[in-house]
Biopython code that builds the backbone (N, CA, C, O; Angstrom):
import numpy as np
from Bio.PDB.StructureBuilder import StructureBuilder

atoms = [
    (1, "UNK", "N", (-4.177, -5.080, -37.597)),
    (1, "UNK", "CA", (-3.286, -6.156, -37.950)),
    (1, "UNK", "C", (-3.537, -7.324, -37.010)),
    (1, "UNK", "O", (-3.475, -7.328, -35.780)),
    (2, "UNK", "N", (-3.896, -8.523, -38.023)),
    (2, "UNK", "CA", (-3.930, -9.621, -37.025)),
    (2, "UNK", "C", (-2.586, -10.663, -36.364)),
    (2, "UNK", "O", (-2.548, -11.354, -35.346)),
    (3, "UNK", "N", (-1.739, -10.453, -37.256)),
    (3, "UNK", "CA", (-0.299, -10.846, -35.973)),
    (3, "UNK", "C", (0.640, -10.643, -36.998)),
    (3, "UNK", "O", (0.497, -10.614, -38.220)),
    (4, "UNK", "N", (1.840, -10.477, -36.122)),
    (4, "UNK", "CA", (3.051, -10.579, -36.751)),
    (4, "UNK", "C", (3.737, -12.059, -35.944)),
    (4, "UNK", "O", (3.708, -12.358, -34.750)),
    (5, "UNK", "N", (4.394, -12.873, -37.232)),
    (5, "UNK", "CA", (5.310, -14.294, -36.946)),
    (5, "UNK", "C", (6.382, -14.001, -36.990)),
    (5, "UNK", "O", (6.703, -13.395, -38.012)),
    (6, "UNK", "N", (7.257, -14.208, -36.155)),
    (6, "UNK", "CA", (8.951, -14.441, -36.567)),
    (6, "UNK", "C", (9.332, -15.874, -36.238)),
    (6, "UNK", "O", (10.192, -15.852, -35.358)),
    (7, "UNK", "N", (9.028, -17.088, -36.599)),
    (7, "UNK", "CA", (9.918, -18.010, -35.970)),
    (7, "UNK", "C", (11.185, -18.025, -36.619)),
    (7, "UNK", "O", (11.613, -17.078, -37.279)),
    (8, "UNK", "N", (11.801, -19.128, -36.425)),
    (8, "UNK", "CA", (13.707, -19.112, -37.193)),
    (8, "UNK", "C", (13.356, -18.851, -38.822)),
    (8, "UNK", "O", (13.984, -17.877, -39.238)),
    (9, "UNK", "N", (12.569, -19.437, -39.769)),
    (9, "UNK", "CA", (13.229, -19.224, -41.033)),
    (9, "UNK", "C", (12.284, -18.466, -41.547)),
    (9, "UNK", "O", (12.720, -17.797, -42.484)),
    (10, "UNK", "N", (10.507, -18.195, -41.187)),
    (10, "UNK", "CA", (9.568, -17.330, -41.584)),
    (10, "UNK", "C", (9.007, -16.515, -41.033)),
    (10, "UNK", "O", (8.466, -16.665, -39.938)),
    (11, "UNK", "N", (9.032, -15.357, -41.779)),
    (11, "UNK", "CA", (8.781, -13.855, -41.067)),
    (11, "UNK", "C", (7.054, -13.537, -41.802)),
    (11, "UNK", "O", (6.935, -13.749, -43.009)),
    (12, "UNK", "N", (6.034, -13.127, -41.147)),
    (12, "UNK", "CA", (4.757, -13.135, -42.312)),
    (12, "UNK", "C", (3.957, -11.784, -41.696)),
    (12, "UNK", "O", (3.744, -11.965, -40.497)),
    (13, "UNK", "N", (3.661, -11.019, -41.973)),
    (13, "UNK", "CA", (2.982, -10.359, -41.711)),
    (13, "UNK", "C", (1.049, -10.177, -42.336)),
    (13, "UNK", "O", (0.780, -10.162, -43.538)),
    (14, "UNK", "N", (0.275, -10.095, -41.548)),
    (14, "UNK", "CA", (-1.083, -10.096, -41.831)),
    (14, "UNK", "C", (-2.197, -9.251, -41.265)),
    (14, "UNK", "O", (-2.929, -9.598, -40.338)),
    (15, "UNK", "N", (-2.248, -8.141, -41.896)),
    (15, "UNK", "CA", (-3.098, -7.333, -41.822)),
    (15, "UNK", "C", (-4.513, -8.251, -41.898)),
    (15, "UNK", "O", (-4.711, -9.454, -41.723)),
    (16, "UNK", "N", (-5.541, -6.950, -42.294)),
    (16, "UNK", "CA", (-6.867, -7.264, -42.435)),
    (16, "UNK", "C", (-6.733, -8.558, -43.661)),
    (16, "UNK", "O", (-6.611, -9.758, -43.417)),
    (17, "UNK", "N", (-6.797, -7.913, -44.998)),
    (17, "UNK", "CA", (-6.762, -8.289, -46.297)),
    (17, "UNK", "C", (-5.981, -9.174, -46.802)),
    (17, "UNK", "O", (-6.377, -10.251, -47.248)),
    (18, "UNK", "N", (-4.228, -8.612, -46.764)),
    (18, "UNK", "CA", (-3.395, -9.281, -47.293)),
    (18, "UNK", "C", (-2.352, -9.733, -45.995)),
    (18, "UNK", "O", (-2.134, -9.217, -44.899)),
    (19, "UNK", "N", (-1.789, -11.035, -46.724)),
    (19, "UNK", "CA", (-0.785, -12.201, -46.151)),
    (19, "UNK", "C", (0.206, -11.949, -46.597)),
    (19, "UNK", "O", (0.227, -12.331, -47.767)),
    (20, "UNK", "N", (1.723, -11.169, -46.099)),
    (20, "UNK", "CA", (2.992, -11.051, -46.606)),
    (20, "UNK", "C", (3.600, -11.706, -45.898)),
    (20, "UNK", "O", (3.701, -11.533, -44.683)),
    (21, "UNK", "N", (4.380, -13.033, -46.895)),
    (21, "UNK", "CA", (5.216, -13.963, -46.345)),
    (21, "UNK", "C", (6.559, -14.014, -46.588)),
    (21, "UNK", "O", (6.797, -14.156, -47.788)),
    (22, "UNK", "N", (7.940, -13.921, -45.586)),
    (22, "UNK", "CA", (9.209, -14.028, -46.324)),
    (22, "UNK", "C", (9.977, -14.893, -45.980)),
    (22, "UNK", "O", (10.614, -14.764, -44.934)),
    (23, "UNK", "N", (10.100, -15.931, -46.735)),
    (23, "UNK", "CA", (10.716, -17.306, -46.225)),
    (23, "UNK", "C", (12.709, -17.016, -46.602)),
    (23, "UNK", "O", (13.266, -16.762, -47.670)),
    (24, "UNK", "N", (13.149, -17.159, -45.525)),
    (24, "UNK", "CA", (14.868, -16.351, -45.920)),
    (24, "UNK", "C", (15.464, -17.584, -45.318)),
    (24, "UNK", "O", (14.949, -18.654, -44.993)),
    (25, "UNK", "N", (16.803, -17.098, -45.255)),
    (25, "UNK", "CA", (18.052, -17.742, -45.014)),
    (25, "UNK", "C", (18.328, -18.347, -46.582)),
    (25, "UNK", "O", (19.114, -17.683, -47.258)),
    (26, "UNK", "N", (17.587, -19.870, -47.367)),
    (26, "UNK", "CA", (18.375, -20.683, -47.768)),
    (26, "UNK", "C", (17.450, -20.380, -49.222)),
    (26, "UNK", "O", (17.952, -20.379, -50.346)),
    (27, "UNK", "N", (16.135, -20.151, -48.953)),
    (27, "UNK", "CA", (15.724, -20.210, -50.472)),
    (27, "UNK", "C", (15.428, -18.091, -50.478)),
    (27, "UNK", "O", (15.339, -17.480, -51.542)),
    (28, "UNK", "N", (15.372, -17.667, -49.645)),
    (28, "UNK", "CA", (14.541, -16.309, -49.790)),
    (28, "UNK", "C", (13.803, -16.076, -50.585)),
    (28, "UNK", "O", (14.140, -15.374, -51.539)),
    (29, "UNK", "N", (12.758, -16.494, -50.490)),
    (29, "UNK", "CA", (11.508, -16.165, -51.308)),
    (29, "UNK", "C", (10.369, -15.356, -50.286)),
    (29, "UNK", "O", (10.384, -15.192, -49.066)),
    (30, "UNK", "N", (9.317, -14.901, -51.401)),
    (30, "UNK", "CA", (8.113, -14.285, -50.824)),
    (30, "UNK", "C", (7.037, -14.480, -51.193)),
    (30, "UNK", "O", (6.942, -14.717, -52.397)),
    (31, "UNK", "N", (6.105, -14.476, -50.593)),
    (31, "UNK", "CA", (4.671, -14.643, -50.894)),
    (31, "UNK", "C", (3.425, -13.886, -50.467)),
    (31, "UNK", "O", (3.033, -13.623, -49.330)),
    (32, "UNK", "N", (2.858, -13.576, -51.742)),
    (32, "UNK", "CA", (1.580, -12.442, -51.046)),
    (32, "UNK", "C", (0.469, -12.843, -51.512)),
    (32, "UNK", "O", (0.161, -13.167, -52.660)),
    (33, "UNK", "N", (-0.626, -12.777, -49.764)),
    (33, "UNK", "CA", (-1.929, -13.414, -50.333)),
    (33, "UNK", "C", (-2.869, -12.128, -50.511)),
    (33, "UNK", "O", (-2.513, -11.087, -49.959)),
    (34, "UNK", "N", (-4.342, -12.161, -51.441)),
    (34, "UNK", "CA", (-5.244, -11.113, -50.852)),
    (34, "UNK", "C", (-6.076, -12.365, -50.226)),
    (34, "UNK", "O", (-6.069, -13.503, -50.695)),
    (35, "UNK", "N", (-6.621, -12.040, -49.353)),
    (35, "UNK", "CA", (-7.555, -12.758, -48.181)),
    (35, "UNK", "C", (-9.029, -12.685, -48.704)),
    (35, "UNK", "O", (-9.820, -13.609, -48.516)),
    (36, "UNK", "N", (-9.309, -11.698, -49.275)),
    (36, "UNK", "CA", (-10.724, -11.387, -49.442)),
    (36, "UNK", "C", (-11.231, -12.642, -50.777)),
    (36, "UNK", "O", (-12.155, -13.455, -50.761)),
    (37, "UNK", "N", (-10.099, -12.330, -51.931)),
    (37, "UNK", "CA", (-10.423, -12.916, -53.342)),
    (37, "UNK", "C", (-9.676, -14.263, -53.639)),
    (37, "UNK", "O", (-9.544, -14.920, -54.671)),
    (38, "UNK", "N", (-9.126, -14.474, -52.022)),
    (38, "UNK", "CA", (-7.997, -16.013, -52.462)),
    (38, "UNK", "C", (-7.863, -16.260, -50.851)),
    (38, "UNK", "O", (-6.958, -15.604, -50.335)),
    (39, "UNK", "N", (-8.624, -17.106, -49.964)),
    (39, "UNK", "CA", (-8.895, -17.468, -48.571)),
    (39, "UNK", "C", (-8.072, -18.661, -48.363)),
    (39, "UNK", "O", (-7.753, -19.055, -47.241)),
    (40, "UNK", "N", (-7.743, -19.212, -49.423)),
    (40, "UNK", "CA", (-6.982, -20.415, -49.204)),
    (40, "UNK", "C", (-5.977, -20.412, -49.528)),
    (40, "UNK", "O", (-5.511, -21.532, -49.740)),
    (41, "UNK", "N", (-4.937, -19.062, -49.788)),
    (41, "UNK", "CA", (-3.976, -18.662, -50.053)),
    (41, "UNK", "C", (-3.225, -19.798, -51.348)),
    (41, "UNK", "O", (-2.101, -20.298, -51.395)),
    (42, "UNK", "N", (-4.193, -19.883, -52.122)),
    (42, "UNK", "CA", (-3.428, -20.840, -53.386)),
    (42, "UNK", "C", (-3.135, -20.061, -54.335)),
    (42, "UNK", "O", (-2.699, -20.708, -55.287)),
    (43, "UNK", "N", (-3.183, -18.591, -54.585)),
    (43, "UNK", "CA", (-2.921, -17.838, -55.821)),
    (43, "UNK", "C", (-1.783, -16.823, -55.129)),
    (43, "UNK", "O", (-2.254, -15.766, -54.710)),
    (44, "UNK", "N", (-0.408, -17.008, -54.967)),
    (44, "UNK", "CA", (0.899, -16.171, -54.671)),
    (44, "UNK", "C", (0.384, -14.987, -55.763)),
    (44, "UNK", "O", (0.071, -15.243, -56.926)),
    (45, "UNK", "N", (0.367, -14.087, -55.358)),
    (45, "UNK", "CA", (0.161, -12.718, -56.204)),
    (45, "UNK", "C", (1.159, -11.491, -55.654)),
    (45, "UNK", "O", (0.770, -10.334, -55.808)),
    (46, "UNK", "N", (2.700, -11.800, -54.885)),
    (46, "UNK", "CA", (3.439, -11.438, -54.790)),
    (46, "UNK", "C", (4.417, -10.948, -55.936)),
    (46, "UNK", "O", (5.205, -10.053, -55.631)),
    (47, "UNK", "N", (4.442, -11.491, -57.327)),
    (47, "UNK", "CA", (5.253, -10.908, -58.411)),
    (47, "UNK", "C", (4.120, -9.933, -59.315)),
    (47, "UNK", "O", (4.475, -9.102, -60.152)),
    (48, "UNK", "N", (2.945, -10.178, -59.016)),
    (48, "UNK", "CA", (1.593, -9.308, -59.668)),
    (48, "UNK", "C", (1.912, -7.864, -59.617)),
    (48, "UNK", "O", (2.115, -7.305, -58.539)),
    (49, "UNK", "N", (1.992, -6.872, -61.429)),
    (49, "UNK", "CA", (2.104, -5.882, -60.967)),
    (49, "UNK", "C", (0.754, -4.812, -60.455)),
    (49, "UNK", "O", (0.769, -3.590, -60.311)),
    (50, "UNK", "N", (-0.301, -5.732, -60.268)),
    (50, "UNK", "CA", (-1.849, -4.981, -59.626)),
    (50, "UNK", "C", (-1.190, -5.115, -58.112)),
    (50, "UNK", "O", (-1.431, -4.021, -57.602)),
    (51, "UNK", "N", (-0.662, -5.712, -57.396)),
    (51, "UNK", "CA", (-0.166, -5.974, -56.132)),
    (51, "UNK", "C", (0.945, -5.061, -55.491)),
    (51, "UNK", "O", (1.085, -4.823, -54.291)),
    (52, "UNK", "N", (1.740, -4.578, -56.589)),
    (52, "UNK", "CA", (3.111, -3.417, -56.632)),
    (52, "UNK", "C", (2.766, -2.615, -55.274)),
    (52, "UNK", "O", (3.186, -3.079, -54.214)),
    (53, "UNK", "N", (2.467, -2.143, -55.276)),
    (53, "UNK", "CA", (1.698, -0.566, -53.984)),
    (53, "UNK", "C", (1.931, -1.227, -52.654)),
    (53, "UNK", "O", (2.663, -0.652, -51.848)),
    (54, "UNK", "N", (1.184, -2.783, -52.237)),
    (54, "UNK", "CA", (0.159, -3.433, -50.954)),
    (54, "UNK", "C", (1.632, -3.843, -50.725)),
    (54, "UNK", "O", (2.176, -3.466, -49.687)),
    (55, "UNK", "N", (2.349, -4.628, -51.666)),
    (55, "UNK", "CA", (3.402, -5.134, -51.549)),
    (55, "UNK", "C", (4.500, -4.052, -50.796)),
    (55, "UNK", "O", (5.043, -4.239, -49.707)),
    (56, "UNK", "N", (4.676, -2.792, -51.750)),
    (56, "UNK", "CA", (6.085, -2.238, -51.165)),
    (56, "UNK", "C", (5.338, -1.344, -49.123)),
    (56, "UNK", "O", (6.007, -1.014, -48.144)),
    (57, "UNK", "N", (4.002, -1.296, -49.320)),
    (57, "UNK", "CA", (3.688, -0.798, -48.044)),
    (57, "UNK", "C", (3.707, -2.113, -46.998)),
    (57, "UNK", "O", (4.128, -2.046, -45.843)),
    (58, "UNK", "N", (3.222, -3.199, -47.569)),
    (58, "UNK", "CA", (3.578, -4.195, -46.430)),
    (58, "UNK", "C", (5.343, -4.748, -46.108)),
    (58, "UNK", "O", (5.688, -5.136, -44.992)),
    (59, "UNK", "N", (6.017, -4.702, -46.952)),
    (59, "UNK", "CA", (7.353, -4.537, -46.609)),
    (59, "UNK", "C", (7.684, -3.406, -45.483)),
    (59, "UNK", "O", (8.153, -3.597, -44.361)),
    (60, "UNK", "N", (7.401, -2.480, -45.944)),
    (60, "UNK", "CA", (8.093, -1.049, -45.132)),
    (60, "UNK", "C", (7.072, -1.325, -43.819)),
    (60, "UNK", "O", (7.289, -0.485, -42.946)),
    (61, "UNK", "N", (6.052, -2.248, -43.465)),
    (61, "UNK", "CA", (5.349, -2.361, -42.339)),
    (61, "UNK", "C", (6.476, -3.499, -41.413)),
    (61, "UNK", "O", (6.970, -3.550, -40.286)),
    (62, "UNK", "N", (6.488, -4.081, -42.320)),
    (62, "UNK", "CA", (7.623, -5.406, -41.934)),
    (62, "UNK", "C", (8.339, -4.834, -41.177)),
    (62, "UNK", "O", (8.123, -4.913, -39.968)),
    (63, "UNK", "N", (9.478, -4.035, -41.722)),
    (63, "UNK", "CA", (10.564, -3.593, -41.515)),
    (63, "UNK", "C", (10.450, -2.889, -40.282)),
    (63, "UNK", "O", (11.082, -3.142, -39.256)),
    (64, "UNK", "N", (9.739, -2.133, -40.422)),
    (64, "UNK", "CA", (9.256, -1.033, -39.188)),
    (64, "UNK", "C", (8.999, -1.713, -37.967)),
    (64, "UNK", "O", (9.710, -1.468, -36.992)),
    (65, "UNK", "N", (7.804, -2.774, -37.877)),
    (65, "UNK", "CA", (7.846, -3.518, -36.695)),
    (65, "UNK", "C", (9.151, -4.416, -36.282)),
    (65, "UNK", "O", (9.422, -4.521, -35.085)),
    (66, "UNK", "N", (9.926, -5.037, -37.226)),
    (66, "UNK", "CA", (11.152, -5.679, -36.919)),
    (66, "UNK", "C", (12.097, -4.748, -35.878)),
    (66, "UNK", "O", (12.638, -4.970, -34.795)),
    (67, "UNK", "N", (12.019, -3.752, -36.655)),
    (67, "UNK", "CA", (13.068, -2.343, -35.811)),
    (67, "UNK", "C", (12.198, -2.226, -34.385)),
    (67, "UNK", "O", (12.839, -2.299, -33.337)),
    (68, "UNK", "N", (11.150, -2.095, -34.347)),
    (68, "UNK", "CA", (10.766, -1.985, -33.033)),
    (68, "UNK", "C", (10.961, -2.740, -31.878)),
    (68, "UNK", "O", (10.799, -2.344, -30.724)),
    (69, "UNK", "N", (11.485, -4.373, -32.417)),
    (69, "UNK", "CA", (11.306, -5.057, -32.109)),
    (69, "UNK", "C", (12.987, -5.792, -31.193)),
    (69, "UNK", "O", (13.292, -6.572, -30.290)),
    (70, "UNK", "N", (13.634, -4.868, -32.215)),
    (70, "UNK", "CA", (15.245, -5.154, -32.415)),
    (70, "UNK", "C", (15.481, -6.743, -33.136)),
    (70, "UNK", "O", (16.360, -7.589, -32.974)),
    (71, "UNK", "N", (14.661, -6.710, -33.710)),
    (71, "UNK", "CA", (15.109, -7.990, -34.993)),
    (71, "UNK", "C", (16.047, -7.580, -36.161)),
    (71, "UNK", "O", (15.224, -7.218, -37.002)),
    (72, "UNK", "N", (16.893, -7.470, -36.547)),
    (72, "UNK", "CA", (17.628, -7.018, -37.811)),
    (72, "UNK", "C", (17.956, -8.389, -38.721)),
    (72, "UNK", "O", (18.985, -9.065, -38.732)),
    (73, "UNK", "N", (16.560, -8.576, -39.572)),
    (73, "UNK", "CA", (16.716, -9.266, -40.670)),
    (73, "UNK", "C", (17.703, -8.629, -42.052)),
    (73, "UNK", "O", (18.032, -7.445, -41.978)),
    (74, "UNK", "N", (18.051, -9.267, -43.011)),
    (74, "UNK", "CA", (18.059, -8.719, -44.124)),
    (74, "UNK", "C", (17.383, -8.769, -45.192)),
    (74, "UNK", "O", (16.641, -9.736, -45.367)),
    (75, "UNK", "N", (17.461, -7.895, -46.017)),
    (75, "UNK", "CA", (16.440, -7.593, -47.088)),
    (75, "UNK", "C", (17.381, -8.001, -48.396)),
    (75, "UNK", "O", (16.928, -7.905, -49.537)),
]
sb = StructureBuilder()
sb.init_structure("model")
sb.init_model(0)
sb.init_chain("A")
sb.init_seg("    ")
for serial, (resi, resn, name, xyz) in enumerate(atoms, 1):
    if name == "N":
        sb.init_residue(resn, " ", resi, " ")
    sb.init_atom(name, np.array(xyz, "f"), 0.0, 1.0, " ", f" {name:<3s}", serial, name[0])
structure = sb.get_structure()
């Protein structure tokens, strides 16, 4: 994993491949990149159901490092 972000309103996590982004408080939205087939992150493939799987494992990665972290976002 190449970093985890928390500033105040965006949380993103980025493995090798894929970019999981969760923009909260006022709009809560999300965004998921693949890195390999979209480098310029212009194709959100976060509602994609080929993405379903990367998506619910990069969440539960989220979550997991947050707890480690003692961040308690909500979901």
């Amino acid at each position: 994993m190449k970093r985890m972000r928390i500033p105040g309103e965006i949380k993103d996590l980025m493995p090798d491949r894929y970019k999981l982004i969760h923009f909260y408080n006022d709009i809560d939205t999300w965004e998921l990149y693949d890195l390999y087939s979209d480098p310029r992150e212009m194709n959100n493939v976060y509602n994609n159901p080929d993405y379903e799987e990367i998506t619910k494992k990069l969440k539960e990665q989220l979550k997991e490092l947050q707890s480690l972290i003692l961040i308690n976002f909500r979901y």
